[in-house]
C-alpha positions in Angstrom: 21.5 -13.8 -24.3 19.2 -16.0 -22.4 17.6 -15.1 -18.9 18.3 -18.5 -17.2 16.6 -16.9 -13.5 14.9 -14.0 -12.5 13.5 -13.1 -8.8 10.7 -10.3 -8.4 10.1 -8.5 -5.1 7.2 -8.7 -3.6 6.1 -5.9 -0.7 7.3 -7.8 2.2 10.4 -7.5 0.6 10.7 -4.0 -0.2 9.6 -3.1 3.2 11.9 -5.4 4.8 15.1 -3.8 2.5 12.9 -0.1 3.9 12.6 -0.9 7.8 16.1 -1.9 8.1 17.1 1.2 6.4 15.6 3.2 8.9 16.8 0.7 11.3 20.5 1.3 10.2 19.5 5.3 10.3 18.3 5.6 13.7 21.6 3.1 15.2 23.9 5.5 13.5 22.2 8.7 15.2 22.3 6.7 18.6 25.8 5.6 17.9 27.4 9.3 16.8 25.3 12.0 18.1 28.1 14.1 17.8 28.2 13.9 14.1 27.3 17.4 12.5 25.1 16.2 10.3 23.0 13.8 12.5 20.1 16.1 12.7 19.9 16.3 8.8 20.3 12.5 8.3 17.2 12.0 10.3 15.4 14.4 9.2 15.5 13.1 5.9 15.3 9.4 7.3 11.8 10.5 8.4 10.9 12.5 5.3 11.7 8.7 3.1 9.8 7.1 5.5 6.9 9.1 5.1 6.8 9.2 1.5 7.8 5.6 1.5 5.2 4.4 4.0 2.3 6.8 2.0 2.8 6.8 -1.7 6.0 4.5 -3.0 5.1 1.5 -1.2 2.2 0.8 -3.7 4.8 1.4 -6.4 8.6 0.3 -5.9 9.8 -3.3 -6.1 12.8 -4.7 -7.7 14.3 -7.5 -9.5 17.1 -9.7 -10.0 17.5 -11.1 -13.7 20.6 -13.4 -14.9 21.7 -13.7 -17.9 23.6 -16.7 -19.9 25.9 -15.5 -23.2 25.3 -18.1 -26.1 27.7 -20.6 -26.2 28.9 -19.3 -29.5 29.6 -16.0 -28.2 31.3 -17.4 -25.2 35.1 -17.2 -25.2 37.8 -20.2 -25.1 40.6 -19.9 -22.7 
């Protein structure tokens, strides 16, 4: 196989895939605070954030790689 593209985060990124997590998190506790398991959902929304925000930020990313078969290998319909 031959990697024909590839696409690296870079931190802006990541944080922007991060924030709107928490973004998404904090809409659904507005949205259902009903929901039984609100209180957890945040409280573990703020525990990612934390660890995010102090330690994995320096260390995740990402990355998007595509792949082309040979042309041998690919198939004839």
């Amino acid at each position: 196989m031959t990697c024909v593209y590839s696409l690296v985060s870079d931190r802006d990124d990541w944080d922007h895939y991060e924030w709107l997590t928490w973004w998404a998190l904090d809409d659904y506790a507005r949205a259902c605070p009903k929901d039984p398991d609100v209180s957890e959902f945040v409280q573990r929304g703020r525990m990612e954030k934390e660890n995010y925000l102090r330690w994995q930020r320096e260390t995740l990313g990402w990355a998007l790689y595509v792949f082309r078969k040979p042309a041998s290998i690919v198939r004839q319909t």
